[in-house]
N, CA, C, O and CB atoms as a CASP TS submission, in Angstrom:
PFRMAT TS
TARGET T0000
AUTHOR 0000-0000-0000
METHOD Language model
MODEL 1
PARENT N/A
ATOM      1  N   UNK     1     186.146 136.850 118.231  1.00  0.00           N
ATOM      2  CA  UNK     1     185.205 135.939 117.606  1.00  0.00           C
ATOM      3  C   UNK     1     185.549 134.500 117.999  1.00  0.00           C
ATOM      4  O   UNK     1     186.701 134.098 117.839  1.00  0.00           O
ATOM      5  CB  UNK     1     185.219 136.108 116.067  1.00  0.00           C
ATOM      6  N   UNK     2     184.692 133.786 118.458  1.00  0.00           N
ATOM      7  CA  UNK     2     184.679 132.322 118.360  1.00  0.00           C
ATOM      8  C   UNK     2     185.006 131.134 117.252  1.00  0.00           C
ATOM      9  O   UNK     2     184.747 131.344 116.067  1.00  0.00           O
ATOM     10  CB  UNK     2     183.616 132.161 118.616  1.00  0.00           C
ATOM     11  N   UNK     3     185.442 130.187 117.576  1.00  0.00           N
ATOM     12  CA  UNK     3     185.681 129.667 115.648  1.00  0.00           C
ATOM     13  C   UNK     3     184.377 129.663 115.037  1.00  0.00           C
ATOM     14  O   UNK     3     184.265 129.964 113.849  1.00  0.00           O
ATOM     15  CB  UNK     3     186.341 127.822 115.279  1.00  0.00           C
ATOM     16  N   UNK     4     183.147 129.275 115.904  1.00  0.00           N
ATOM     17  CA  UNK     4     182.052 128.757 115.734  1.00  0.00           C
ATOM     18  C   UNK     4     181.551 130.084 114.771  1.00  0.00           C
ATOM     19  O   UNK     4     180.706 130.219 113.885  1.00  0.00           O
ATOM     20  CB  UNK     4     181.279 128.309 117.157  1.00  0.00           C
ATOM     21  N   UNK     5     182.359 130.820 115.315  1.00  0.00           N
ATOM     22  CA  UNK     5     181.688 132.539 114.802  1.00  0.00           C
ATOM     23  C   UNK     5     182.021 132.746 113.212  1.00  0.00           C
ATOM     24  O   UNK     5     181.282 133.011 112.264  1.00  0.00           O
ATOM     25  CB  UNK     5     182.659 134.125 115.784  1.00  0.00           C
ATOM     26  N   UNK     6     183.056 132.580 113.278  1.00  0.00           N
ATOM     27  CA  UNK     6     184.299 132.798 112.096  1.00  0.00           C
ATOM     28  C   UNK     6     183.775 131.493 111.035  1.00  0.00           C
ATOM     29  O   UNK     6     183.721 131.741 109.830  1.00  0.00           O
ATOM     30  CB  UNK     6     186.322 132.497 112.877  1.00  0.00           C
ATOM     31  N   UNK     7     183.402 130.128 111.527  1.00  0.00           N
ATOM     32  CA  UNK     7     182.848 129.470 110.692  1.00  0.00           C
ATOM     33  C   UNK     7     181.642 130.282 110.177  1.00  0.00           C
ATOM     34  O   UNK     7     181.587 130.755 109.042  1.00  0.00           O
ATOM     35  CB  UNK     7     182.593 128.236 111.222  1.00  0.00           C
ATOM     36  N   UNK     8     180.712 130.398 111.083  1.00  0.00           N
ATOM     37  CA  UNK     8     179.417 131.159 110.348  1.00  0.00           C
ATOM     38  C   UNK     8     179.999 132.039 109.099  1.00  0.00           C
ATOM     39  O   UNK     8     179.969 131.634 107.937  1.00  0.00           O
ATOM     40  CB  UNK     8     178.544 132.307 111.529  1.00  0.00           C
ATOM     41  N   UNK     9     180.602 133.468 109.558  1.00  0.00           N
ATOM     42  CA  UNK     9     180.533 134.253 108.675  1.00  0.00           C
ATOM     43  C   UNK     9     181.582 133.413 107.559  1.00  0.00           C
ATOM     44  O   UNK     9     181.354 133.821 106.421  1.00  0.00           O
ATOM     45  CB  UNK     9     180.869 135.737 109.222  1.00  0.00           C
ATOM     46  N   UNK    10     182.415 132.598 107.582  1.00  0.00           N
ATOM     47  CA  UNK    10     183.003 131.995 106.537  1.00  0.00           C
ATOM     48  C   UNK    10     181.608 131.745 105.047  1.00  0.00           C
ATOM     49  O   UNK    10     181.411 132.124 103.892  1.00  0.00           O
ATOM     50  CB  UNK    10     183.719 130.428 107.324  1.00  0.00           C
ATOM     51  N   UNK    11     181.163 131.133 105.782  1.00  0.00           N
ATOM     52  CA  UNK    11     179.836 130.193 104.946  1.00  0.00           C
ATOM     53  C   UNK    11     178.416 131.406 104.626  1.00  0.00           C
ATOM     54  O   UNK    11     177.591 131.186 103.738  1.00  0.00           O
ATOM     55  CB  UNK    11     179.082 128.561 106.361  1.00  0.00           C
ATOM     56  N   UNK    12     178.379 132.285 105.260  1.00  0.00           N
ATOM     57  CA  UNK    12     178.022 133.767 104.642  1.00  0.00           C
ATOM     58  C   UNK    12     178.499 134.291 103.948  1.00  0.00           C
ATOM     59  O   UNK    12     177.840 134.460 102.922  1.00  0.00           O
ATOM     60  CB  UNK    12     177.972 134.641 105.186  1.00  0.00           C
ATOM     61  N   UNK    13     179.995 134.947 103.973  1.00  0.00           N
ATOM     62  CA  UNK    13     180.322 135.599 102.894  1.00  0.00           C
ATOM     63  C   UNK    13     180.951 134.882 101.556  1.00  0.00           C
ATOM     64  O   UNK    13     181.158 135.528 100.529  1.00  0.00           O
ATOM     65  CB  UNK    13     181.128 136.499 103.381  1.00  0.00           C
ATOM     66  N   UNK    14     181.144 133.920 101.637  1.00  0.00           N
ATOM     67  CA  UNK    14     182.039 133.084 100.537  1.00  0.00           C
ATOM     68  C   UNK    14     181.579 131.957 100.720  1.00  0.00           C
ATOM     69  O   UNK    14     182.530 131.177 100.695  1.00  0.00           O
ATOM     70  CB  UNK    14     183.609 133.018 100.624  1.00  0.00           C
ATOM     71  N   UNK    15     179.967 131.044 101.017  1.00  0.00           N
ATOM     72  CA  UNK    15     179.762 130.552 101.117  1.00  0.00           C
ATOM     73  C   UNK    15     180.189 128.634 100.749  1.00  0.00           C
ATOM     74  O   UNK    15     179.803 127.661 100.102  1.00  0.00           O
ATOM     75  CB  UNK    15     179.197 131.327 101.021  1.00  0.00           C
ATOM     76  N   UNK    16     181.147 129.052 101.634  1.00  0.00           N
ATOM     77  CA  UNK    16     182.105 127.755 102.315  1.00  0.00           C
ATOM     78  C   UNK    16     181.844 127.398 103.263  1.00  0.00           C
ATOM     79  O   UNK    16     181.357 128.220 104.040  1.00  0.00           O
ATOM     80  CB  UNK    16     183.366 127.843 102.587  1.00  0.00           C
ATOM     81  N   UNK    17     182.002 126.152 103.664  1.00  0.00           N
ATOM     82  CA  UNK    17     182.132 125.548 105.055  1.00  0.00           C
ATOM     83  C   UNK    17     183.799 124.897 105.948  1.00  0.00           C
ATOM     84  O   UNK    17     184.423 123.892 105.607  1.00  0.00           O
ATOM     85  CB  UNK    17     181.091 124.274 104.825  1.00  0.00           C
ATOM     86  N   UNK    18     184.036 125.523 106.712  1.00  0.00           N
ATOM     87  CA  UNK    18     184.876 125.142 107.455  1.00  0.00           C
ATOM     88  C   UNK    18     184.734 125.047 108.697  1.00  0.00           C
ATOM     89  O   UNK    18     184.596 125.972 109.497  1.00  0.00           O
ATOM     90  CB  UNK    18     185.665 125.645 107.284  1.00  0.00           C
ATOM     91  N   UNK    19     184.767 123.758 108.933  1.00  0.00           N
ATOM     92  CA  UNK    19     184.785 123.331 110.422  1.00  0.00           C
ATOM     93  C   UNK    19     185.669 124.142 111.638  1.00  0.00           C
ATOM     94  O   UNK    19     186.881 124.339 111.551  1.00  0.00           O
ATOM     95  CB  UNK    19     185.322 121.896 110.382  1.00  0.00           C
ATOM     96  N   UNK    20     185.016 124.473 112.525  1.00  0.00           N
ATOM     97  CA  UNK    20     185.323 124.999 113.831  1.00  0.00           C
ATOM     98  C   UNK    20     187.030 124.502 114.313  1.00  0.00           C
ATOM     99  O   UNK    20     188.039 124.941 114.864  1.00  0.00           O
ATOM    100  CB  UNK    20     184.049 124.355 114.924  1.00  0.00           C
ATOM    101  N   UNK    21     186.431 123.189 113.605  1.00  0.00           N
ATOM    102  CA  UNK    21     188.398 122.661 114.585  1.00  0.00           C
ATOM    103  C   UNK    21     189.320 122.839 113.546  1.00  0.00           C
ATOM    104  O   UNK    21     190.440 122.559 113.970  1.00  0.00           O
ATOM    105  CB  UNK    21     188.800 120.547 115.217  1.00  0.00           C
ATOM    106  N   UNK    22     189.344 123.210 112.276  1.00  0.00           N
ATOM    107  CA  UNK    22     190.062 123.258 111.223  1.00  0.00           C
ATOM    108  C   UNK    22     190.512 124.958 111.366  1.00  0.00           C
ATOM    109  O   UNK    22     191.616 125.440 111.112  1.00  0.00           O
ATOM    110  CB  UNK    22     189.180 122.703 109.850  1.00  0.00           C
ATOM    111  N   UNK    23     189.105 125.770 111.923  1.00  0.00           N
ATOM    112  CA  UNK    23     189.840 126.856 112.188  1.00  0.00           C
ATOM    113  C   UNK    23     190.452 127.201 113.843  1.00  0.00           C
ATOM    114  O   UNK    23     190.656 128.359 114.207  1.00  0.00           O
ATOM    115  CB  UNK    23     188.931 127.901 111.683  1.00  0.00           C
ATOM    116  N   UNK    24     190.635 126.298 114.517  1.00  0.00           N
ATOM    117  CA  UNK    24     191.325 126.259 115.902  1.00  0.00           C
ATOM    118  C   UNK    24     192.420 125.317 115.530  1.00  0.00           C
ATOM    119  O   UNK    24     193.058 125.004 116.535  1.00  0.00           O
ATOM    120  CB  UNK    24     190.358 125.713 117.244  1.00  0.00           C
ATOM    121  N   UNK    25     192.893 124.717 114.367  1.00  0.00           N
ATOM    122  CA  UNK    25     194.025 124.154 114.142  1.00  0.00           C
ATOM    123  C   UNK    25     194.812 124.866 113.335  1.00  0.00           C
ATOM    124  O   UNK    25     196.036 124.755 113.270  1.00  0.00           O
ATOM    125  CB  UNK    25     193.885 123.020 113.724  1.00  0.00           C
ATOM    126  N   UNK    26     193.992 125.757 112.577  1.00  0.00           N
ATOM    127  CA  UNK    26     195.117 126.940 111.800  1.00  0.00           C
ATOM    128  C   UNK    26     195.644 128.075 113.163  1.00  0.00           C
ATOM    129  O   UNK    26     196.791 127.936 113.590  1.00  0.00           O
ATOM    130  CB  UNK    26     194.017 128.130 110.240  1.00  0.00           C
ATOM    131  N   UNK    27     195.138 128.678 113.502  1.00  0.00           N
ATOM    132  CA  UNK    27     194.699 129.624 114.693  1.00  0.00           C
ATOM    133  C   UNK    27     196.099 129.069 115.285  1.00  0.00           C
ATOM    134  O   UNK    27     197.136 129.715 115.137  1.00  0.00           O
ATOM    135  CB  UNK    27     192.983 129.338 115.679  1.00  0.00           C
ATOM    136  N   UNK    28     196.056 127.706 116.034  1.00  0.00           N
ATOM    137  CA  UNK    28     197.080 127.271 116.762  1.00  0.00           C
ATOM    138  C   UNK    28     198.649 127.212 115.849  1.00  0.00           C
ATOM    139  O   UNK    28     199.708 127.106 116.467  1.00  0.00           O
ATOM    140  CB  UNK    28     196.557 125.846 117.309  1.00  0.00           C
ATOM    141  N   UNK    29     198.616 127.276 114.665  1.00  0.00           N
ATOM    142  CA  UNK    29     199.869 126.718 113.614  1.00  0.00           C
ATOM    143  C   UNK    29     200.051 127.775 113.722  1.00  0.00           C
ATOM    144  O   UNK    29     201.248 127.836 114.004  1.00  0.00           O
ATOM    145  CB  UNK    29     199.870 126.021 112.127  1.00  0.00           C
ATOM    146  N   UNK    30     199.468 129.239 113.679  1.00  0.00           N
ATOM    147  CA  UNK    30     199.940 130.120 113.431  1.00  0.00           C
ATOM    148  C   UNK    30     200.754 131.700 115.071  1.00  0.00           C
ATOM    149  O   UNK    30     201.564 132.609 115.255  1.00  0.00           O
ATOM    150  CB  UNK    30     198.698 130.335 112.386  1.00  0.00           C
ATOM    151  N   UNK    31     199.918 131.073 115.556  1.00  0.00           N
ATOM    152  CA  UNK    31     200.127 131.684 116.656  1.00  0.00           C
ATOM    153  C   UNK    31     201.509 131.970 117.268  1.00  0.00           C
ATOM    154  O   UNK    31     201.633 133.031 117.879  1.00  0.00           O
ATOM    155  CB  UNK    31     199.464 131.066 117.407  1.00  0.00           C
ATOM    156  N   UNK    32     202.607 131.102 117.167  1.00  0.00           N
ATOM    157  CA  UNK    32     203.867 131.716 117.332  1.00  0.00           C
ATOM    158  C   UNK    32     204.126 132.861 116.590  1.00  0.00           C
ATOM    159  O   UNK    32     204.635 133.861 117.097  1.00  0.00           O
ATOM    160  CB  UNK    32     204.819 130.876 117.079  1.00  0.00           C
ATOM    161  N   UNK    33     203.733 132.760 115.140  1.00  0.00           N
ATOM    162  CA  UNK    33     204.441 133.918 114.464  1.00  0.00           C
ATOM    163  C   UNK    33     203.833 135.339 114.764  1.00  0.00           C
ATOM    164  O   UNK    33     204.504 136.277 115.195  1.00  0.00           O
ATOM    165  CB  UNK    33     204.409 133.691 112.920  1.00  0.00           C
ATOM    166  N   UNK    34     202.293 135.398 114.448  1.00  0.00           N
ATOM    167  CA  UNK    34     201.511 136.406 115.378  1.00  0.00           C
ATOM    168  C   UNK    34     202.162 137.541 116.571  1.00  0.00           C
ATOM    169  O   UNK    34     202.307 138.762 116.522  1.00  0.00           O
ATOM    170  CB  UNK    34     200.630 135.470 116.161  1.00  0.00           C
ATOM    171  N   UNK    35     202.524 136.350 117.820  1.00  0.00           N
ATOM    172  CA  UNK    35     203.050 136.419 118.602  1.00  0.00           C
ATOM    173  C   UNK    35     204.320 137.657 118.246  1.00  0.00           C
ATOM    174  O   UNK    35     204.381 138.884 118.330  1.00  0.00           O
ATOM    175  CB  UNK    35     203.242 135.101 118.910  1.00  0.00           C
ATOM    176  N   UNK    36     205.110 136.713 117.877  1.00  0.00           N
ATOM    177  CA  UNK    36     206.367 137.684 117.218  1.00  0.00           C
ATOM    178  C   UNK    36     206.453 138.720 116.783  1.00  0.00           C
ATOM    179  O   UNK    36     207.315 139.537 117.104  1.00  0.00           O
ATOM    180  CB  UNK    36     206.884 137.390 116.369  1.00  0.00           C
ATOM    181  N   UNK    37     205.102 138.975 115.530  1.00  0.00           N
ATOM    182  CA  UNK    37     205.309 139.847 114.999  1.00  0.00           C
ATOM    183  C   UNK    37     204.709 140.842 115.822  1.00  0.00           C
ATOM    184  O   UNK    37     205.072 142.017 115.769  1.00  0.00           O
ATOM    185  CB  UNK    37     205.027 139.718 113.828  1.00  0.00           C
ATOM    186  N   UNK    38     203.436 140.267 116.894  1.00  0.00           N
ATOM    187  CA  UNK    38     202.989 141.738 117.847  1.00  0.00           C
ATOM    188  C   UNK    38     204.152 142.195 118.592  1.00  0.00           C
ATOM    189  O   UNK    38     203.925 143.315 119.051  1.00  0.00           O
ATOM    190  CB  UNK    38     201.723 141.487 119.102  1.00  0.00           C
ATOM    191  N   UNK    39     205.539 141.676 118.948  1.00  0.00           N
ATOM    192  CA  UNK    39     206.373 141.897 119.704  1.00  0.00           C
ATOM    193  C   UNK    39     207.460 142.512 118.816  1.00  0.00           C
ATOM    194  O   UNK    39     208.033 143.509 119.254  1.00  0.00           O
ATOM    195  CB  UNK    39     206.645 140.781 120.455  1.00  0.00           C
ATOM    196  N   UNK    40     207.750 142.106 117.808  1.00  0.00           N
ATOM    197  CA  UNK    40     208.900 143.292 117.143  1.00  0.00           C
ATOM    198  C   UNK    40     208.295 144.359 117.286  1.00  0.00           C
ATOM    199  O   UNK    40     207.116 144.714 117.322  1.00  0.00           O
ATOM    200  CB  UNK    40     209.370 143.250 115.556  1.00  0.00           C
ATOM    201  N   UNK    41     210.174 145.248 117.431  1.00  0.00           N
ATOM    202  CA  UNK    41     210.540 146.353 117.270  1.00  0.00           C
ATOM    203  C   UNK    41     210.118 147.205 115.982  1.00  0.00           C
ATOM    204  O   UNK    41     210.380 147.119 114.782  1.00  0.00           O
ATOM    205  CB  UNK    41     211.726 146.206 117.422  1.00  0.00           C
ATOM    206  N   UNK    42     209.088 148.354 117.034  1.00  0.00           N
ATOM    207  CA  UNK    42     208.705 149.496 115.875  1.00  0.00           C
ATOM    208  C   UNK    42     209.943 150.077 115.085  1.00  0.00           C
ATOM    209  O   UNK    42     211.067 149.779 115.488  1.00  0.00           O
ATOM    210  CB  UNK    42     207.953 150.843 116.597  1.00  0.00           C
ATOM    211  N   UNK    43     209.826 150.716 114.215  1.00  0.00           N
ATOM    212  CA  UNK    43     210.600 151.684 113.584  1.00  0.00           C
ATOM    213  C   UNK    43     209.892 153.130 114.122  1.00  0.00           C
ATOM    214  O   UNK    43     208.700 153.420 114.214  1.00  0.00           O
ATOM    215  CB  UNK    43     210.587 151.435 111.884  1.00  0.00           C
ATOM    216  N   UNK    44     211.195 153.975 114.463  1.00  0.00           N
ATOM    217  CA  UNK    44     210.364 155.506 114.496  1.00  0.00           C
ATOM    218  C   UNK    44     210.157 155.912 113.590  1.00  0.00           C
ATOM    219  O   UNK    44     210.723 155.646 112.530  1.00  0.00           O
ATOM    220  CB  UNK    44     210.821 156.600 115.016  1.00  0.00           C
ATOM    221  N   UNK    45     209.115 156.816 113.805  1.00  0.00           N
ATOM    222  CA  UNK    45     208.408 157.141 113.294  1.00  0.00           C
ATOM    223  C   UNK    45     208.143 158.999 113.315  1.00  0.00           C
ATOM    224  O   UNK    45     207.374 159.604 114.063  1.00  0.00           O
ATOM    225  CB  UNK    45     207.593 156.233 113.707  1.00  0.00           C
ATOM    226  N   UNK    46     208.691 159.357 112.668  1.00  0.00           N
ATOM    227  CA  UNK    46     208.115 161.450 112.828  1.00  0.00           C
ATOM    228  C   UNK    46     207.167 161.958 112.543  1.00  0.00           C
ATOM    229  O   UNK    46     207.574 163.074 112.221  1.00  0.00           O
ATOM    230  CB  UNK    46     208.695 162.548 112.087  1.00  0.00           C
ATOM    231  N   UNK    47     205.937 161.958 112.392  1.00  0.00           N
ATOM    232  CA  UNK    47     205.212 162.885 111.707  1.00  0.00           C
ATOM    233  C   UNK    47     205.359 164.291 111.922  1.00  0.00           C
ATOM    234  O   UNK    47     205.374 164.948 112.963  1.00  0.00           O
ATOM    235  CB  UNK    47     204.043 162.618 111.877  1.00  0.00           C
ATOM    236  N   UNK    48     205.497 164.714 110.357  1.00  0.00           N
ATOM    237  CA  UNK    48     205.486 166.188 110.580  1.00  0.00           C
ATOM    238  C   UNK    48     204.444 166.367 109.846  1.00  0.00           C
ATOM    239  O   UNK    48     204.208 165.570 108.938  1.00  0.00           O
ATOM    240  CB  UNK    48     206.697 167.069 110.211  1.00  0.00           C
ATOM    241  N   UNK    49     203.391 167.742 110.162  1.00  0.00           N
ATOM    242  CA  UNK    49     202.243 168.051 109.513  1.00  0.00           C
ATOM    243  C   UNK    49     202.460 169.684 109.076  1.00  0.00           C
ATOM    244  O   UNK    49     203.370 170.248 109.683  1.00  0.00           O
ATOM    245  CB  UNK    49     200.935 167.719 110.510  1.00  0.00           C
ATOM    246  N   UNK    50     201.791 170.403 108.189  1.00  0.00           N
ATOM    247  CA  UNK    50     202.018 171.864 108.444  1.00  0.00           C
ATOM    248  C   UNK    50     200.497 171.953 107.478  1.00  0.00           C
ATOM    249  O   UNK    50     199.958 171.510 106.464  1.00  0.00           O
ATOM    250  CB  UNK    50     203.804 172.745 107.804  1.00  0.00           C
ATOM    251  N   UNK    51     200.295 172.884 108.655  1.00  0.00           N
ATOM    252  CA  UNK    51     198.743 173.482 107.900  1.00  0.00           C
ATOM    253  C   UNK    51     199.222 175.217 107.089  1.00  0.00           C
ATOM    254  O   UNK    51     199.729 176.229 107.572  1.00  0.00           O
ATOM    255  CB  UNK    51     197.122 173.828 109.645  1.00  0.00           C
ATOM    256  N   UNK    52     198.881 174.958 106.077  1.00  0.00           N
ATOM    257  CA  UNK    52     199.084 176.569 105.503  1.00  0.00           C
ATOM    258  C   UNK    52     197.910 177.228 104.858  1.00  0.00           C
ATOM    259  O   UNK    52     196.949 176.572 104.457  1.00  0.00           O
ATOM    260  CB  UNK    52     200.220 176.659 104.346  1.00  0.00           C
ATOM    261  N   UNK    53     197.991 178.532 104.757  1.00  0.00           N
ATOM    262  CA  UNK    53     196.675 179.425 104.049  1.00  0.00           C
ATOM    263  C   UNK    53     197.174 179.625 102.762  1.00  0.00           C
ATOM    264  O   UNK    53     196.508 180.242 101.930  1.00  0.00           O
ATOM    265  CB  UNK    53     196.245 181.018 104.757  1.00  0.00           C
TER
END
């Protein structure tokens, strides 16, 4: 989505207004951590399933 986008539906669903650059200045504040967190280490993970009658 575009900010321009994300403004729209802002002011649709919760009819607020937030400017485009207010949400490309959060977007940017936040983006290191994002970052990070797409890059940590999973935990394994097992699934076990069992189908029974």
């Amino acid at each position: 989505m575009t900010t321009r986008e994300i403004s729209e539906h802002l002011k649709e669903i919760y009819q607020v207004e937030v400017s485009s650059d207010l949400i490309s200045q959060v977007t940017d504040s936040v983006m290191e951590t994002v970052i990070e967190w797409q890059n940590r280490p999973l935990d394994k993970v097992i699934r076990f399933s069992s189908w029974t009658r």
